[in-house]
Biopython code that builds the backbone (N, CA, C, O; Angstrom):
import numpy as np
from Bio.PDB.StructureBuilder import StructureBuilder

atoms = [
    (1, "UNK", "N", (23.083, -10.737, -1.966)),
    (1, "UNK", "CA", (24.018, -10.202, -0.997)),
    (1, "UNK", "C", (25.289, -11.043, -1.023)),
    (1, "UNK", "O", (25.294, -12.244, -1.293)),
    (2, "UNK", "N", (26.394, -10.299, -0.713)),
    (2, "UNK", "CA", (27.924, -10.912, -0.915)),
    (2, "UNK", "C", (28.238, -11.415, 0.779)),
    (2, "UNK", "O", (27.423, -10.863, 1.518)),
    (3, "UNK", "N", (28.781, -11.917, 1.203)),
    (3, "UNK", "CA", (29.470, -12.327, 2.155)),
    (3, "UNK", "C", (30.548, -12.002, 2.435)),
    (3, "UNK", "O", (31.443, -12.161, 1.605)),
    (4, "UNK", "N", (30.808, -11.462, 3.641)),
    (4, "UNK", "CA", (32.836, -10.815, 3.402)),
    (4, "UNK", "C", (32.793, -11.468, 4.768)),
    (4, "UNK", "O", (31.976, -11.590, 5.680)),
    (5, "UNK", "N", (33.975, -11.815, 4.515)),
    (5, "UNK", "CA", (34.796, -12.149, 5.591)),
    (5, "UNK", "C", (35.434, -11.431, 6.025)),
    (5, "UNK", "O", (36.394, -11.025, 5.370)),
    (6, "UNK", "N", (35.181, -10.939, 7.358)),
    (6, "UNK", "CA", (35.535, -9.789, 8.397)),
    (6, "UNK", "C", (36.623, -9.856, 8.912)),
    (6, "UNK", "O", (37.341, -8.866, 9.052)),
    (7, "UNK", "N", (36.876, -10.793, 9.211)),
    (7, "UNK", "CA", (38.802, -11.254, 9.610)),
    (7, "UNK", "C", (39.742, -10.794, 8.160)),
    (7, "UNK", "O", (40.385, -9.768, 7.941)),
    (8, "UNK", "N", (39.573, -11.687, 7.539)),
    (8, "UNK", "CA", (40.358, -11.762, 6.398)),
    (8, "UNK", "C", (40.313, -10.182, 5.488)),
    (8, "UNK", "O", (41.368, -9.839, 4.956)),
    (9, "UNK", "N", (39.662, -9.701, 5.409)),
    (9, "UNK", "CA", (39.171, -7.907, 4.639)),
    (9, "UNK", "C", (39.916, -6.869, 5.644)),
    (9, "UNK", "O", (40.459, -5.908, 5.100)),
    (10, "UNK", "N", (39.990, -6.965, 6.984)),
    (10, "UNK", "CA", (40.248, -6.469, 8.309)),
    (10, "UNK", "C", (41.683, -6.117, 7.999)),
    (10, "UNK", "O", (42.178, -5.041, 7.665)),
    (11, "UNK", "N", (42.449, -7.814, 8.284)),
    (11, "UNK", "CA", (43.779, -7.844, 8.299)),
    (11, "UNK", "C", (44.606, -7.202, 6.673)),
    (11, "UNK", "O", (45.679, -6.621, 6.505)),
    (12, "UNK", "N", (43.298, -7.729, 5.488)),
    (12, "UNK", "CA", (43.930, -7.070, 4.375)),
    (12, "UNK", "C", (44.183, -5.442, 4.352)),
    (12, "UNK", "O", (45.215, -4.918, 3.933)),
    (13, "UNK", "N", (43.289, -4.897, 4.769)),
    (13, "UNK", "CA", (43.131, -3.173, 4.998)),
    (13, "UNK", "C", (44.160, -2.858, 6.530)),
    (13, "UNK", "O", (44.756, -1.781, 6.505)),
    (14, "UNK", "N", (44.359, -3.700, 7.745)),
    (14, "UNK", "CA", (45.402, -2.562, 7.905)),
    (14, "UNK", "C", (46.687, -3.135, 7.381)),
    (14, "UNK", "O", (47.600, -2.309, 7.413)),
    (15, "UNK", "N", (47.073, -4.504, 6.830)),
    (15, "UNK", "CA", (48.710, -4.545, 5.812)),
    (15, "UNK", "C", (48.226, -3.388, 4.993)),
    (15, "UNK", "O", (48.809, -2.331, 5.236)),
    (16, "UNK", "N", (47.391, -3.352, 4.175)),
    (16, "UNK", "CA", (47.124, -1.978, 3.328)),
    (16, "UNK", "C", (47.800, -0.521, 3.834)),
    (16, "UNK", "O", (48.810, 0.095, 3.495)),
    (17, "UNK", "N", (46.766, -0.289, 4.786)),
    (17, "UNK", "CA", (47.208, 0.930, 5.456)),
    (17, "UNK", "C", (48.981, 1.272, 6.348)),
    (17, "UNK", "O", (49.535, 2.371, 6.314)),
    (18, "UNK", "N", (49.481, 0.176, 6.973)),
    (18, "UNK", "CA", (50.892, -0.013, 7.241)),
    (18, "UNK", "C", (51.762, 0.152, 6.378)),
    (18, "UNK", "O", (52.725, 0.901, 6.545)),
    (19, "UNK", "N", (51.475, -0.753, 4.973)),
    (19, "UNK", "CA", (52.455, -0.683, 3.751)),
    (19, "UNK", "C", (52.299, 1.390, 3.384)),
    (19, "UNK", "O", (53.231, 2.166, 3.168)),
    (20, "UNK", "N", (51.146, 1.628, 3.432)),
    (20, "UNK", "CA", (51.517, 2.689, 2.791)),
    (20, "UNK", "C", (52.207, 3.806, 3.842)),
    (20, "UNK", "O", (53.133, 4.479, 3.390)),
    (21, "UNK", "N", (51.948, 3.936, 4.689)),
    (21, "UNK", "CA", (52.617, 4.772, 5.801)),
    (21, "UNK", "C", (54.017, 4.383, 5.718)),
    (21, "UNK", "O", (54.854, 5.271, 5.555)),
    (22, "UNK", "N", (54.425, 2.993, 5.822)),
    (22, "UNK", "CA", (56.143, 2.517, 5.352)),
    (22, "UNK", "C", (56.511, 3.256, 4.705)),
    (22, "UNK", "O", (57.407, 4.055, 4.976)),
    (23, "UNK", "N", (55.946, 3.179, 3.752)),
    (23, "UNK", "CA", (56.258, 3.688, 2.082)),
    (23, "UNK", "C", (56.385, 5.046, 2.245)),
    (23, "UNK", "O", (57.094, 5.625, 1.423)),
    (24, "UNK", "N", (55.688, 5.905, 3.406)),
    (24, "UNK", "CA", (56.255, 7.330, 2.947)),
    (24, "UNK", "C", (57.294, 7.812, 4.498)),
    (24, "UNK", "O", (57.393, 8.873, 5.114)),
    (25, "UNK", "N", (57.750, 6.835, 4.627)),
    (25, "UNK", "CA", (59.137, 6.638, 5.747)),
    (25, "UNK", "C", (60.490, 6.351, 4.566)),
    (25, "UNK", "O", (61.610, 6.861, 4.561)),
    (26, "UNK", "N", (59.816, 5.236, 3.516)),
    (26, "UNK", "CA", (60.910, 4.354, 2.889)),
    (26, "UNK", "C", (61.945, 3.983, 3.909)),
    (26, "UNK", "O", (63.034, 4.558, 3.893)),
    (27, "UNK", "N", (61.741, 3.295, 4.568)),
    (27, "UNK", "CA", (62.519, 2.445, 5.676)),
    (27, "UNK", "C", (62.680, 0.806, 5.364)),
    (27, "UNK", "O", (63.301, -0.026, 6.026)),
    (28, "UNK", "N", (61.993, 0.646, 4.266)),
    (28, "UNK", "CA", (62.227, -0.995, 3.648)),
    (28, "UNK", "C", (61.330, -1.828, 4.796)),
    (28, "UNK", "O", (61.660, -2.990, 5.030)),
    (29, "UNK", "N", (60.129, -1.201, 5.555)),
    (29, "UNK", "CA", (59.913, -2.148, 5.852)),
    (29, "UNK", "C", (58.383, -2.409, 5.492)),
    (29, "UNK", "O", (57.694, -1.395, 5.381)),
    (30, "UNK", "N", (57.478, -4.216, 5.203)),
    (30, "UNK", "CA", (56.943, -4.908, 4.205)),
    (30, "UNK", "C", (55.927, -5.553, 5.265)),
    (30, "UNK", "O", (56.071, -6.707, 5.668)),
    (31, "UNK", "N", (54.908, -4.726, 5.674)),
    (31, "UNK", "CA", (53.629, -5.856, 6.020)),
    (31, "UNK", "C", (53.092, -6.930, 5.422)),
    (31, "UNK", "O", (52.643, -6.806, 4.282)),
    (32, "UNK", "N", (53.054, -7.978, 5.987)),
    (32, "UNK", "CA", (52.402, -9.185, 5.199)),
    (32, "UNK", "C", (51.525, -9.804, 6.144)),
    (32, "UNK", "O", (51.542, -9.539, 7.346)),
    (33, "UNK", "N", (50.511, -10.895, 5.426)),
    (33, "UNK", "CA", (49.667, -11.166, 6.285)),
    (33, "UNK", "C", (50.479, -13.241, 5.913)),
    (33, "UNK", "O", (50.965, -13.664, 4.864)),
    (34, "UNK", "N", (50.330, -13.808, 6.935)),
    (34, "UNK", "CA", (50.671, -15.246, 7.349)),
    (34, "UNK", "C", (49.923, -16.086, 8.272)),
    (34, "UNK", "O", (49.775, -15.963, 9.487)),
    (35, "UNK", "N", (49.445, -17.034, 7.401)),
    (35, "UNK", "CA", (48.769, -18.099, 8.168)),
    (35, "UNK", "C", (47.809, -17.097, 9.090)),
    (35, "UNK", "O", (47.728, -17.300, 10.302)),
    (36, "UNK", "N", (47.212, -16.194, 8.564)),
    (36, "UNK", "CA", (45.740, -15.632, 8.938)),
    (36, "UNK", "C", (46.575, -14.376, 9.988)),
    (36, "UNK", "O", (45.898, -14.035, 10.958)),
    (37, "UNK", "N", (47.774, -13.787, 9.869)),
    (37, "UNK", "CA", (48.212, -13.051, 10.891)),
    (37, "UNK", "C", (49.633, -12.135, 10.125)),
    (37, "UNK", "O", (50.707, -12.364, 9.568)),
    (38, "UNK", "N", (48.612, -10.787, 10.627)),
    (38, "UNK", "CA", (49.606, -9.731, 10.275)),
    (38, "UNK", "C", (51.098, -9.623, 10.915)),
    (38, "UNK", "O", (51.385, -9.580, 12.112)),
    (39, "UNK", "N", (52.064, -9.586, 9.671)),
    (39, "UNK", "CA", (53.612, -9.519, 10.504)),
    (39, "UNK", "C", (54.050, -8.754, 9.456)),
    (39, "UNK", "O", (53.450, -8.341, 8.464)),
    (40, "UNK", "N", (55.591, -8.577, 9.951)),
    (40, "UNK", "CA", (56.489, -7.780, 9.027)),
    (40, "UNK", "C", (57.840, -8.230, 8.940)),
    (40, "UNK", "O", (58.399, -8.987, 9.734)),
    (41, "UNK", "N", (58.558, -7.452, 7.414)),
    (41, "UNK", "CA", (59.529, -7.794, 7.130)),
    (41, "UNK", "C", (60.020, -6.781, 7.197)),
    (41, "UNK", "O", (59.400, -5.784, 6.826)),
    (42, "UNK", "N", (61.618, -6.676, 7.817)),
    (42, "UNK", "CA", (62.464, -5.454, 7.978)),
    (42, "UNK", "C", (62.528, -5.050, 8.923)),
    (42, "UNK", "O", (62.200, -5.934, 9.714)),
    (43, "UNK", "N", (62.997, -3.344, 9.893)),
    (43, "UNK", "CA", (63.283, -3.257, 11.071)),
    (43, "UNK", "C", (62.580, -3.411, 11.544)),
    (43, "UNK", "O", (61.471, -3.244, 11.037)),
    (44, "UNK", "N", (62.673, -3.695, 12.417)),
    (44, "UNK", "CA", (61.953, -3.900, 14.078)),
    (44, "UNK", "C", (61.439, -2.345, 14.678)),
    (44, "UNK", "O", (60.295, -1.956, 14.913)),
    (45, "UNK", "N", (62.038, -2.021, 14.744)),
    (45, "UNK", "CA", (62.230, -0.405, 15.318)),
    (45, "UNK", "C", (61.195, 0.197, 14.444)),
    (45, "UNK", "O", (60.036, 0.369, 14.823)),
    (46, "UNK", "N", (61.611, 0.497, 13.329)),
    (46, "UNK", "CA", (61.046, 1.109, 11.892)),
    (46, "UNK", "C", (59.362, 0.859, 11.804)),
    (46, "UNK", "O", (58.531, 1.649, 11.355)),
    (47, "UNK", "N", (59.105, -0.625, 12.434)),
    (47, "UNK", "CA", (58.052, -1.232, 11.933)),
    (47, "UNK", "C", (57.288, -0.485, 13.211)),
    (47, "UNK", "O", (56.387, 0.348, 13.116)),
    (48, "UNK", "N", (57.921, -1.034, 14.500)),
    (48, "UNK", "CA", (56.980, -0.545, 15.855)),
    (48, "UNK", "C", (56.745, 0.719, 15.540)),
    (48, "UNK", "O", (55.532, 0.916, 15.615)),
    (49, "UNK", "N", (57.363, 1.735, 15.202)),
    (49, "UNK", "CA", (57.065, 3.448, 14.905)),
    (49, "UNK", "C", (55.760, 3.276, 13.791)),
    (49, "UNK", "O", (54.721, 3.801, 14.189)),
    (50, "UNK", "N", (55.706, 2.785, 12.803)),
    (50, "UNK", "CA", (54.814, 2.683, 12.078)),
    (50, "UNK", "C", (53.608, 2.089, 12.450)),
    (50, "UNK", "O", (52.579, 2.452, 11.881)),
    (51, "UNK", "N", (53.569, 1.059, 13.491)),
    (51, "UNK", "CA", (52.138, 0.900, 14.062)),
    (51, "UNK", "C", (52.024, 1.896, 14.836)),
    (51, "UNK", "O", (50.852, 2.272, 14.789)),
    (52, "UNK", "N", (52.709, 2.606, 15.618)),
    (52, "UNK", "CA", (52.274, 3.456, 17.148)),
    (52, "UNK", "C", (51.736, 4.640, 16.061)),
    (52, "UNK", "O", (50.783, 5.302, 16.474)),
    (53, "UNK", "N", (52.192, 4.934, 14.869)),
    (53, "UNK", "CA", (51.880, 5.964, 14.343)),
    (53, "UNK", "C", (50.347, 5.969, 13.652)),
    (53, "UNK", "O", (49.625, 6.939, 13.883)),
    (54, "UNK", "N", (49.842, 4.841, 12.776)),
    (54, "UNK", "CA", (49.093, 4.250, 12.395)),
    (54, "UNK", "C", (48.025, 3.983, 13.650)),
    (54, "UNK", "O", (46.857, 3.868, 13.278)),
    (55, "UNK", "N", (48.240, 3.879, 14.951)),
    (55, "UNK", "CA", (47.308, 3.108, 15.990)),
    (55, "UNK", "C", (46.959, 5.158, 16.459)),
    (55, "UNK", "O", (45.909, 5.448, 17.032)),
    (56, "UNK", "N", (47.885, 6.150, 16.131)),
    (56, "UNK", "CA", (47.446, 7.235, 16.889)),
    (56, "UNK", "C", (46.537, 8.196, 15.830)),
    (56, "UNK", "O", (45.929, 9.195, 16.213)),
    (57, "UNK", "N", (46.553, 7.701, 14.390)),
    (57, "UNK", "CA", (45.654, 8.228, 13.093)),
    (57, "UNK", "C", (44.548, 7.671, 13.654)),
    (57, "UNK", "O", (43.772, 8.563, 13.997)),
    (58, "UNK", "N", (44.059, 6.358, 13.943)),
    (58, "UNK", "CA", (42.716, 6.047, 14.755)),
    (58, "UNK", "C", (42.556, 5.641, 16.003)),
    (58, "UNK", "O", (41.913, 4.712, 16.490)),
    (59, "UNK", "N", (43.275, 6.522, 16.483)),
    (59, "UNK", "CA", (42.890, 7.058, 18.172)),
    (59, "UNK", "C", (42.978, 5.747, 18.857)),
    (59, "UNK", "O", (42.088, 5.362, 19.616)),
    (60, "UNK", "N", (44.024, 5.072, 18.600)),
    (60, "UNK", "CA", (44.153, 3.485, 19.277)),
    (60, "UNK", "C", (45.517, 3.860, 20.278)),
    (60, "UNK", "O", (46.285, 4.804, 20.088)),
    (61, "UNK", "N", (45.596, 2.839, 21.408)),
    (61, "UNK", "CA", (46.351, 2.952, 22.015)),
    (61, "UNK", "C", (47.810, 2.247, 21.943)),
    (61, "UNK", "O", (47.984, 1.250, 21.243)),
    (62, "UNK", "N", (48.842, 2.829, 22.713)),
    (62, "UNK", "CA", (50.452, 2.267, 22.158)),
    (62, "UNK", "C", (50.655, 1.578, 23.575)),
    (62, "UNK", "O", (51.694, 0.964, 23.820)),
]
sb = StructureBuilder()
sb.init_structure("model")
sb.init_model(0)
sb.init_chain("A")
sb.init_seg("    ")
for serial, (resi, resn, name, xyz) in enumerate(atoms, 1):
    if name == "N":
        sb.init_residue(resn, " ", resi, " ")
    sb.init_atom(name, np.array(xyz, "f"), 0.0, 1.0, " ", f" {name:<3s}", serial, name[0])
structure = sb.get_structure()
């Protein structure tokens, strides 16, 4: 049996899932993960629309 690390796989899959929703905005803006914590590069604005949008694909709240 493999071991995954549930934090670290977590934060990789939703930068995953953010980058690609960006990507079909093309708004330039660049999820990254830092010192164990998801952030972003580029608008501000651009980026918040892309989580509220992303948080309402799995029924999460804004």
């Amino acid at each position: 049996m493999i071991a995954i690390n549930t934090i670290n796989w977590n934060s990789e899959i939703w930068r995953k899932i953010l980058n690609s929703v960006a990507g079909k905005y093309n708004c330039g803006v660049n999820f990254t993960i830092h010192a164990g914590q998801l952030d972003f590069e580029g608008d501000r604005h651009c980026a918040e629309e892309i989580v509220k949008e992303v948080l309402d694909i799995f029924g999460g709240t804004n």
